[in-house]
N, C-alpha and C positions, 0 to 999 in steps of 0.2 A: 358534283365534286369529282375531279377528275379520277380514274383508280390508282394512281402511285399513290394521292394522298389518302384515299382512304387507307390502303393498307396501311399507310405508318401511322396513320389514327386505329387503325383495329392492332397494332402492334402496341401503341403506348398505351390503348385500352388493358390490351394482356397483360401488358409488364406492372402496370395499375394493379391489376383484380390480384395480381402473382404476389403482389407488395403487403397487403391487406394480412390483417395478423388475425389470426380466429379469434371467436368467442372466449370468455373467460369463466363463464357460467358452469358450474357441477367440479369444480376442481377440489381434490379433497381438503380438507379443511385438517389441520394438525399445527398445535401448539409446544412452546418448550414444554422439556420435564416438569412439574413440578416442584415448588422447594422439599417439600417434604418428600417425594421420591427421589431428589435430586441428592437429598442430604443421605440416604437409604441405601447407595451405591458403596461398592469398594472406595472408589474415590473421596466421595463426600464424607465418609468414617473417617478416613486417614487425616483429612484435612479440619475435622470437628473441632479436636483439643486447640488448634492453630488458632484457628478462627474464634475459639470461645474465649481465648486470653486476650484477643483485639478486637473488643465489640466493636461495630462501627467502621470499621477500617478496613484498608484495602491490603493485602499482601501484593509488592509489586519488586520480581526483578526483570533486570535488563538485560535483554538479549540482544548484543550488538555482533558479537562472533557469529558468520557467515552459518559455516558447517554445526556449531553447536545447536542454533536456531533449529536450522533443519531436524536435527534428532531428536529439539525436544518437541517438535511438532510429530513426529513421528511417535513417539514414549506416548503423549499424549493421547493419540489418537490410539494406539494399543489399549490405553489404560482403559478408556471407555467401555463400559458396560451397556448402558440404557438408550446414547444417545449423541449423535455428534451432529453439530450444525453447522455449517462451513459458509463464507459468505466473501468472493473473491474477486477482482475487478480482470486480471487472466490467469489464468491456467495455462502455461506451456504443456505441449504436448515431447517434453525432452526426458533429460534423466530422471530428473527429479519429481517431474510431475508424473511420473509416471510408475513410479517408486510409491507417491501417496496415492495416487489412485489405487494403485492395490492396498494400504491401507485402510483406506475404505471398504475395501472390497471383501478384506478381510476381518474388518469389524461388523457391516452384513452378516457376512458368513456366519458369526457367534451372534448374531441373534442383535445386534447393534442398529438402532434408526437411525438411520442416516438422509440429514437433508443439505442437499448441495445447491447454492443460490451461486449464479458466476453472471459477472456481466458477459453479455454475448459480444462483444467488441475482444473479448480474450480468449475467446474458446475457439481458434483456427485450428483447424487439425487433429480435431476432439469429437466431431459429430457424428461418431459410429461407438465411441468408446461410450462415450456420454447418453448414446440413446441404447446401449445396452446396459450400464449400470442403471440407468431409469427402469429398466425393466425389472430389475432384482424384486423382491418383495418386500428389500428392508431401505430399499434406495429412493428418494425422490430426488428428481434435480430439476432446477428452474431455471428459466435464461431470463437476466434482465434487459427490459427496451432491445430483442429480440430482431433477426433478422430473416426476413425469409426468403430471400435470394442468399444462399449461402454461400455459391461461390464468387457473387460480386457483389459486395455485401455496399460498395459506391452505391450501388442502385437506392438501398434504405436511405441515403444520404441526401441522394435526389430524388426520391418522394415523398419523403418525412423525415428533415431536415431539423427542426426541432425538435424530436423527438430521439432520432439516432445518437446527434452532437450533445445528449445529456447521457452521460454513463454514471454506474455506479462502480464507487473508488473506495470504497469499504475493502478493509480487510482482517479477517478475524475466522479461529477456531475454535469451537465452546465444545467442549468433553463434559458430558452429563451435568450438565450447569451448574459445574461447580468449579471449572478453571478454565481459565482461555489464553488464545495466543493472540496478541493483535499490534500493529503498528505501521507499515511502509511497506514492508514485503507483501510479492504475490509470491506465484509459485511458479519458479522456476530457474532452472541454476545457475542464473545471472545472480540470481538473487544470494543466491547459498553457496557460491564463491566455486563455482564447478563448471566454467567456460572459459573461454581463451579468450572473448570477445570483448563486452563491458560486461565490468564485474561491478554490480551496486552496492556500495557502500551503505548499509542501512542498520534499522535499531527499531525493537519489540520489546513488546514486554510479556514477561506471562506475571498473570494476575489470578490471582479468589479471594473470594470474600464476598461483600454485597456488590459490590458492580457489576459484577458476572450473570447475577440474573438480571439488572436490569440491561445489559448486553442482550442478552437472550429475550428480553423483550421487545425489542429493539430489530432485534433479528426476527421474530414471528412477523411485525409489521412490514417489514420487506417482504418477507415472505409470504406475504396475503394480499400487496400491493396490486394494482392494477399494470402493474410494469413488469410483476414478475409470470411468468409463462410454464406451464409445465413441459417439460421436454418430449413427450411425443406428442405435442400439438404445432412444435416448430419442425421437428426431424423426424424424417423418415424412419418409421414406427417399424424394427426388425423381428419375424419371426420370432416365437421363442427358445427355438432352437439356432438360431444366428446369431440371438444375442449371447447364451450360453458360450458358441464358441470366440463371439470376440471377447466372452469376460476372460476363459481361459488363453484366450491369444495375451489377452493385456497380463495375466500373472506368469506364462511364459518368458515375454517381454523384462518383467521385471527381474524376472531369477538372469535373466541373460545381463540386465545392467548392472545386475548386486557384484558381477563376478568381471564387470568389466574395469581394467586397470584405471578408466577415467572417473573412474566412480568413488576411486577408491577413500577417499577423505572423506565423500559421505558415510559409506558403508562403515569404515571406523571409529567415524564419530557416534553411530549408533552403537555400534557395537559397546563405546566405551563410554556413553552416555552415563551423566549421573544428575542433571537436573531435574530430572521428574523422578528418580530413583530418592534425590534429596529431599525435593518436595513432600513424597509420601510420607519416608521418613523423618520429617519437621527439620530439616537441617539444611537447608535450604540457603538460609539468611536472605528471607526475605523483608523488604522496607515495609512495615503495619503505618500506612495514613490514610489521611481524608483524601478520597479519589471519588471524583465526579466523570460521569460520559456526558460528554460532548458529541450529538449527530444529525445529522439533516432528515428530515423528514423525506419518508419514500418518494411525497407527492414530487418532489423538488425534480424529481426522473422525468416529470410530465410536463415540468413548468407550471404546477398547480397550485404549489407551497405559499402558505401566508408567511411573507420575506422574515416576518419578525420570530418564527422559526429554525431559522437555519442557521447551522452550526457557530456561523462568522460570528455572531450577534450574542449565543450564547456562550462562546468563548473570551469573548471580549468583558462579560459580564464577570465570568468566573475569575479571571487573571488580574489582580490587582495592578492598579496604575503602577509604573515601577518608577520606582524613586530616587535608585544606585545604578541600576544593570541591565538588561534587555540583550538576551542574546538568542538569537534566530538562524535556525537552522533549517534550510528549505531547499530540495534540488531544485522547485524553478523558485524563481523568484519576479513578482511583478508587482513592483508596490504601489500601480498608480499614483496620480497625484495626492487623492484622500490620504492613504498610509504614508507617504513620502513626505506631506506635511507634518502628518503625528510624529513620525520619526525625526525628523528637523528638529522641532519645538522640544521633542525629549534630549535631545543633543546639547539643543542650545540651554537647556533648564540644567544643564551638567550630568545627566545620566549615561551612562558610557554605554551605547547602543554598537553592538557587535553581530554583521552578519556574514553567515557562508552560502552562500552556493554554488554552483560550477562554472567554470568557466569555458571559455566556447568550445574549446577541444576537447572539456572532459562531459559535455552535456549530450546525450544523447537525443535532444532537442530542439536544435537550432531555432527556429521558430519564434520559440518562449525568449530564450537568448536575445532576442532583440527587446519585447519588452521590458526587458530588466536592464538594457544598455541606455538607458535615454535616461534614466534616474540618476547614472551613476553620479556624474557631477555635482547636482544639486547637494546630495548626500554626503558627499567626501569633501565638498565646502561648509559644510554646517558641520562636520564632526564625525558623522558616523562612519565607523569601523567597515568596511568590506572589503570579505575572504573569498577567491574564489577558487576552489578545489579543480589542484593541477591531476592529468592524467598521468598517474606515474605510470613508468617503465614498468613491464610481468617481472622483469627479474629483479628488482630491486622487492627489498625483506619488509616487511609488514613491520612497521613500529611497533613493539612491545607496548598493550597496555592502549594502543591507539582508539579502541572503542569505533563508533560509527567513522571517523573521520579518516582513516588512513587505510587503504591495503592497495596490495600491486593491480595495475590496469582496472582502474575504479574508476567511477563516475557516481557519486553523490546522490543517493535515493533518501536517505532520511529526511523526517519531519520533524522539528521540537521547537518549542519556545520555552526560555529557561529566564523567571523574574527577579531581580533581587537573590539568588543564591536562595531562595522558599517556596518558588513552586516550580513546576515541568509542565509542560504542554508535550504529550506522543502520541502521533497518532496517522493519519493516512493525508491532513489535509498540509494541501501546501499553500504559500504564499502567492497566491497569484490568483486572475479574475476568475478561471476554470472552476478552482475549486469554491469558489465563494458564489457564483454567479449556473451554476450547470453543472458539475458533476457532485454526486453525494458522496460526503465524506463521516469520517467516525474518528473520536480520539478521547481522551483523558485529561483531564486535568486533575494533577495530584498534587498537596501539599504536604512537598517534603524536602526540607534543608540539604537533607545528605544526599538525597537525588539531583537535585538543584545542584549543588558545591560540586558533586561529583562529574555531570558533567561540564560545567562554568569550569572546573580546573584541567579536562579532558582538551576542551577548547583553546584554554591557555595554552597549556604545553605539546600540544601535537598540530594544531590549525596552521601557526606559522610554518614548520617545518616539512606540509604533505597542502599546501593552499598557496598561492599567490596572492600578497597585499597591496592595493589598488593606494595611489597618494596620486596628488596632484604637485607637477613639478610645472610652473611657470604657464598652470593654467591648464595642462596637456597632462592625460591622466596614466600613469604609469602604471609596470608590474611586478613587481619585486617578487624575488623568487628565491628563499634561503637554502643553501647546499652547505656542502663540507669546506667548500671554498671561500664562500663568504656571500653575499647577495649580491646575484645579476639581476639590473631591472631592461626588464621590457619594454620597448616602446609601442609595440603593437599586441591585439590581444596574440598571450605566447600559444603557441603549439598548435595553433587553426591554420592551414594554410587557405589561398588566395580564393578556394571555390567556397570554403564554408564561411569566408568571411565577404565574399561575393548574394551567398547565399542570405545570410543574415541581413545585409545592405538592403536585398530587394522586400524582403518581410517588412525590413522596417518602415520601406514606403508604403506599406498597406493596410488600413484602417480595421485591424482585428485582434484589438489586444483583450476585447472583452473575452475572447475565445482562447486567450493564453494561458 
C-alpha cells in the first residue's frame, strides 16, 4: 500500500477511535423524589389542599406569554427545595440561558439535586459551563446521543449517522415532583421574546397533580437510558479549582445581564411575577381535568423502540375521532400521504379541519417547508382550512389577548392539537416524519372544554388577522393577507424572496422527507 494511502487509512482510523463514545458502566444510579417526600417539601404543602379538592385531576394553566413563561420557569426553580430535573433539546448559551443556569446554580448552592439531561445537538457553547456545573456536588448533567468531536460535531454525522440524526426534543422542568413546566420552548431568548432575531411564538403549560410524577418517571428513564452520558465522560473533565472559577465566571456573567438594558423585560417580568406566587397561594385559576402523558420511549434515541410505543400511536389512541373540529397547530408541518388522507376524509365527512403553520418567510426551516408545500393542493381541494403564520414587522404591536399565535418578528414554534372544543394536545411533538419517525418527543393530552374553546376561539379571532390563508383561485394556490386595508392576496409564497424560494425548489427535489 502505497504511503499517502496509508496515512489517510491511519487518519480515518484516528478520527474512528476519536468518534467512539465510552463506556456506560458505574454511572451513578439516582431516581425522582419520591411522592411522599415529594409531597414533604414547602412546595408539595402549598399545593396539598389544591390537589385534595381534585382527586384525579391535573391542574393545568397556559403559558403562552413569552417573558411570563420565563419567570415562571425561574419562581419555579427558586421554589425547589429537594430537587429539580430538567430535560431539554437546547440550551443557548445567550441571556436567558444563562440567567437559568445560574438558577440552577443557585438551587445547588441551598442544598437543591439537580439533574440536567440536554440533548447535545443543543449544548454549542456550553461545554466548559456544563463540565463545571457537573462538577458541583449537588449537579449531575447528562448529554443525550452525545458528541465527541466537539468542535465538528459533522464528524458524528458521518460516523454514526443513525444515531446523531435521532435527538431528543423533550422539553420539561420538574420542581420536587410536584409541578412542572413543559411544552415547545427550549431555552433561550428566542424563545422568551428577548432577541431582535426570530422571536418564537410558542405555548406551555405548568401543571401538578398526578402527571407530574408520572413525568418524573418518565424523566428517570431517559435518565438511565443508554443514550444519555454523564458529562465528564464527553468533556474535558476541569480541575476543581477551574471549575469553581467558571461557576463563579458564569454568576458574574449573570449579575452583568440582570442589569443589562436588553434584559430588561426579563428581569421585570421576574421581578413582577405572580404565577407561582399564585399557584402557592391556590389563586392561581388553574383548569382541574383528566390529563394523560404522552411520550416516546428512550430506546426510540437508538432506533431500538418497539414502533407500537411511540408517542404518534399513543396519541392517536388518547384523542377521540373528531366529529365537528380538528384544529392543528404545528411550526413544521409534513402530513405525508397517510395523514393527508385522514385529513381529506375528515373534510369530506363535514368536519371543519383547520391548520397553522409557518409560512416560507416566517419558518426558520426551509427544508421542512417543502415537505409541507406538495400537500398543499390536495388539502385545500378537499376542504381543509390552511394558516400560514406571516413574519410580522418588530414594530408592529403584539395583539391583545393574541396567546401562542401573534407577536412582532415571530415565527411559529407551538405545538397543539385541539378536538371538538373537548380535548388539547401540548406538547413538544410536531406534525411532521422527524418527530414520529427519529426524534423523541413528550406532551399531554388533557380533557378540557374550556382549554379546548379557549384556544379553538384564540384561533378564530387572531389566526386570520397575524397568518395568511391559502384558497385556490382557478386551480393556482393563493395568499390572502388581512390588514387595515382590506385583503391583498398573493400570488407567490408572500415575504420569501427568490434564494429561499430557490432554496426550497432544490429540497424539494430530494428524497428526504422521512427526515423532515
Amino acid at each position: 500500500m502505497p504511503i499517502r494511502q496509508m496515512g489517510r487509512v491511519a487518519l480515518l482510523a484516528l478520527v474512528l477511535t476519536g468518534c467512539a463514545l465510552p463506556p456506560l458502566e458505574g454511572r451513578h444510579v439516582s431516581v425522582t423524589l419520591p411522592p411522599a417526600e415529594a409531597r414533604a417539601t414547602p412546595l408539595g404543602d402549598a399545593l396539598a389542599p389544591q390537589k385534595a379538592a381534585h382527586p384525579g385531576k391535573t391542574g393545568v394553566y397556559l403559558l403562552s406569554d413569552p417573558v411570563m413563561t420565563f419567570a415562571a420557569l425561574t419562581h419555579l426553580a427558586r421554589t425547589a427545595q429537594r430537587s429539580l430535573d430538567l430535560q431539554y433539546y437546547i440550551w443557548y448559551a445567550d441571556r436567558s440561558g444563562t440567567l437559568l443556569l445560574r438558577e440552577l446554580l443557585d438551587a445547588a448552592d441551598r442544598g437543591v439535586r439537580v439533574r440536567l439531561l440536554l440533548d447535545d445537538q443543543g449544548t454549542r457553547q456550553l461545554d466548559a459551563e456544563l463540565a463545571a456545573l457537573h462538577d458541583h456536588p449537588n449537579i449531575a448533567v447528562r448529554l443525550f446521543n452525545p458528541f465527541m468531536t466537539r468542535d465538528a460535531r459533522w464528524i458524528g454525522f458521518l460516523t454514526d449517522f443513525n444515531r446523531a440524526n435521532r435527538r431528543m426534543h423533550n422539553k420539561v422542568l420538574i420542581a420536587d415532583n410536584q409541578a412542572l413546566i413543559s411544552g415547545g420552548r427550549n431555552i433561550g431568548d428566542s424563545y422568551f421574546g428577548s432577541t431582535d432575531g426570530f422571536l418564537f411564538s410558542d405555548l406551555d403549560i405548568l401543571a401538578v397533580g398526578p402527571v407530574v410524577d408520572e413525568v418524573s418517571r418518565g424523566f428517570d428513564r431517559y435518565w438511565q437510558s443508554r443514550s444519555a452520558y454523564p458529562a465528564d465522560r464527553i468533556l474535558p473533565t476541569p480541575e476543581d479549582e477551574a471549575a469553581a472559577e467558571t461557576r463563579e465566571t458564569l454568576d458574574f456573567k449573570a449579575d452583568a445581564i440582570a442589569l443589562d438594558p436588553q434584559a430588561e423585560d426579563l428581569m421585570v417580568a421576574v421581578r413582577e411575577n405572580y404565577v407561582v406566587d399564585q399557584l402557592l397561594n391556590g389563586q392561581l385559576g388553574l383548569e382541574w381535568a383528566p390529563t394523560r402523558l404522552v411520550i416516546d420511549p428512550p430506546t426510540k434515541g437508538l432506533g431500538e423502540h418497539d414502533p407500537n410505543e411511540l408517542l404518534t400511536l399513543s396519541l392517536r389512541e388518547q384523542l377521540r375521532s373528531p366529529e365537528q373540529s380538528l384544529d392543528i397547530i404545528s411550526s413544521f408541518f409534513v402530513p405525508t400521504p397517510t395523514l393527508t388522507d385522514d385529513l381529506i376524509s375528515l373534510a369530506r365527512q363535514g368536519v371543519r379541519v383547520r391548520v397553522l403553520t409557518n409560512s416560507l418567510d416566517a419558518t426558520d426551516m426551509a427544508p421542512a417547508h417543502t415537505g409541507y408545500a406538495r400537500y398543499r393542493r390536495p388539502l385545500l381541494e378537499a376542504g381543509v382550512e390552511l394558516f400560514e403564520m406571516r413574519r410580522v414587522a418588530e414594530e408592529e404591536p403584539r395583539p391583545e389577548g393574541a396567546g401562542p399565535f401573534g407577536s412582532p418578528a415571530t415565527t411559529l414554534h407551538a405545538k397543539a392539537v385541539v378536538v371538538d372544543d373537548r380535548q388539547v394536545f401540548i406538547g413538544s411533538y410536531n406534525v411532521d416524519p422527524r418527530s414520529v419517525l427519529l426524534n423523541t418527543e413528550l406532551g399531554f393530552v388533557i380533557d378540557s372544554p374550556d382549554l379546548a374553546r379557549a384556544i379553538s376561539h384564540t384561533f378564530e379571532m387572531h389566526v386570520p388577522t397575524s397568518a395568511y390563508r391559502l384558497k385556490l383561485e382557478h386551480g393556482e394556490i393563493r395568499w390572502l393577507e388581512q390588514t387595515d386595508d382590506g385583503v391583498t392576496t398573493h400570488p407567490n409564497e408572500p415575504g420569501a424572496g427568490p434564494l429561499k424560494r430557490a432554496v426550497t425548489w432544490f429540497f424539494s427535489l430530494m428524497p428526504i422527507e422521512w427526515m423532515l
